[in-house]
C-alpha positions, 0 to 999 in steps of 0.5 A: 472188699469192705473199706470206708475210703472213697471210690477212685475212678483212673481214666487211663491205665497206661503206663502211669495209671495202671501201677497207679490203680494197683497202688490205690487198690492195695492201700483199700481204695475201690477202684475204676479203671479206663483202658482204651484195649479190650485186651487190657480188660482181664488184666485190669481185672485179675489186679482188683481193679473194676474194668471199662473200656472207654475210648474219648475222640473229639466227637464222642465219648465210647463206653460207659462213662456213667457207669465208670463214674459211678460212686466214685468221689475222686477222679484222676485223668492221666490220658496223653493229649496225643498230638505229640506230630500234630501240625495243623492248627486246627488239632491243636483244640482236639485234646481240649474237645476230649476233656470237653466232652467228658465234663456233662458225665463229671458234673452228673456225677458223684465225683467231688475231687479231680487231679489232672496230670500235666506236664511241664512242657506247659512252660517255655525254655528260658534258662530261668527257675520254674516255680507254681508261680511262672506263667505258662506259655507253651511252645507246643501243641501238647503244651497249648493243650494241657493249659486250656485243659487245666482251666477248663477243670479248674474253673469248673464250679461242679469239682474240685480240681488238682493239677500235677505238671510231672516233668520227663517220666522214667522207670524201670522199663522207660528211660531217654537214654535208650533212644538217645544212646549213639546219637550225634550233635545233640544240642543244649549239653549245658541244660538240665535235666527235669525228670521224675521217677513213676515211683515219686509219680505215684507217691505225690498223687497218694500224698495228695489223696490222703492229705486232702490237698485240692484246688492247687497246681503242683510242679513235680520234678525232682530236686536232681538236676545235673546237665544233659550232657553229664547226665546221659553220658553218664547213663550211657556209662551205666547201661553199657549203651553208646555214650551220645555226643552234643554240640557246643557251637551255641548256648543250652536254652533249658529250665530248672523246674523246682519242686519246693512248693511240693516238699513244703505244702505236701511234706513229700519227700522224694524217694528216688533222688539219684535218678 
C-alpha cells in the first residue's frame, strides 16, 4: 500500500498495542509491529501489520531489531516493566537494563520520534491534584522503573521522545471490577478512581501523531472521578457481580490525577467519559 505517512514501529502488540497497530494500519500508516509469541505472528500479519518477533531480557535483545526499525520515523514502546512481584532490590534496573539495551538499534536507526507508555503509578498517593507538573516519586518497583526509563528516552539527543503516563487500563474485555467483585474490607472507600478507556488510550497517541506533539510529558486519565467505593459498588450492580465491601476505620490515601494539559495542549476531547 502506497501512502505518504511515516513508517510506525510499535514495540509490543499486547493489549494496547495490537488494537493500537490496527488503528495505525487503517488510518494509511505502514506498520511494524513486536510481538514476544511466535504465535502471534500470523495474527499480526492477516491485520496489515509487518511482523517480528522480538524478546528484550536484561542481557540481550532476540530478533531482528534493525530490521524492525527499519524506515520507521516514529517508534512507540508500549512493553510492561514486568516486575509487578519483583522484591529484590536488584530487579528494580531489570526494565531499565531492556530499554538500555535497545537504544544503540534506536539511535542507528531512522527513527526521529518516540512515545513511551507510562503509567501514573510514577506518582505517590498523597490526596493531592496531579498535575505534569507534581514530581514524581514512585513507591513501587514498576514505578522506580518507569521514571529512569523516561529520562534515559528523554534525555536522549539521538529522538525526540513523548511520554503518556495512562492511568488504570479498562475495556471491553478488561475491567477491575472483575477481580474485586466479593472482596471484603477493601481499603481506601473514599479515593478516587483514575481510569482511562483503551479507546481514549488510542485517540490521545493518534492525536499526538497527527498534531506533531513532541518532547512533552502527558498525564492521561480521564476527567471522571467518583470514589472507589460508589464506583465499583455501582459496577458491580451493573455486571450483576457480588458488589464488594470496604473499611472505613481510617482515612482513604488516594490522588486526583487531572488530564487538562491534554485537553488543552492536545484539544483531545475525551470519548468515553462515563466509564
Amino acid at each position: 500500500m502506497k501512502t505518504n505517512k511515516p513508517k510506525i514501529a510499535v514495540l509490543g502488540c499486547g493489549w494496547l498495542g495490537f488494537p493500537l497497530a490496527k488503528k495505525l494500519f487503517s488510518e494509511g500508516f505502514p506498520v511494524n509491529g513486536s510481538t514476544t509469541s511466535e504465535k502471534k505472528i500470523t495474527l499480526l500479519k492477516e491485520n496489515g501489520i509487518i511482523p517480528f518477533q522480538i524478546i528484550l531480557t536484561e542481557n540481550e535483545t532476540q530478533g531482528a531489531v534493525y530490521a524492525f526499525l527499519e524506515d520507521s520515523e516514529i517508534l512507540i514502546i508500549d512493553i510492561p516493566p514486568g516486575l509487578r512481584h519483583a522484591t529484590t532490590e536488584g530487579s528494580v534496573k531489570i526494565f531499565v537494563s531492556k530499554i538500555e539495551r535497545m537504544l544503540p538499534y534506536i539511535e542507528k536507526s531512522s527513527v526521529q520520534k518516540v512515545i513511551f507508555i507510562s503509567s501514573t503509578s510514577v506518582y505517590p498517593d498523597t490526596n493531592k491534584t496531579i498535575t505534569e507538573e507534581t514530581v514524581p516519586d514512585p513507591d513501587s518497583e514498576s514505578g522506580k522503573q518507569l521514571v529512569a526509563v523516561e529520562k534515559i528516552l528523554q534525555q536522549n539527543p539521538s529522538f525526540k521522545t513523548t511520554v503518556i503516563r495512562f492511568g488504570g487500563l479498562i475495556g471491553s474485555d478488561r475491567h477491575p471490577i472483575k477481580m474485586l467483585a466479593g472482596k471484603q474490607d477493601l481499603s481506601n472507600p473514599g479515593a478516587v478512581i483514575n481510569l482511562i478507556h483503551q479507546e481514549d488510550c488510542i485517540g490521545i497517541i493518534m492525536k499526538i501523531i497527527e498534531e506533531d506533539v513532541w518532547d512533552e510529558t502527558f498525564n492521561a486519565v480521564t476527567p471522571f472521578h467518583p470514589t472507589r467505593q460508589e464506583y465499583y459498588s455501582k459496577k458491580a450492580n451493573e455486571m450483576k457481580l457480588l458488589i464488594p465491601t470496604f473499611v472505613n476505620d481510617k482515612p482513604s490515601i488516594g490522588k486526583y490525577i487531572s488530564s487538562e494539559k491534554i485537553e488543552k495542549v492536545l484539544k483531545y476531547s475525551f470519548r468515553k467519559n462515563n466509564l
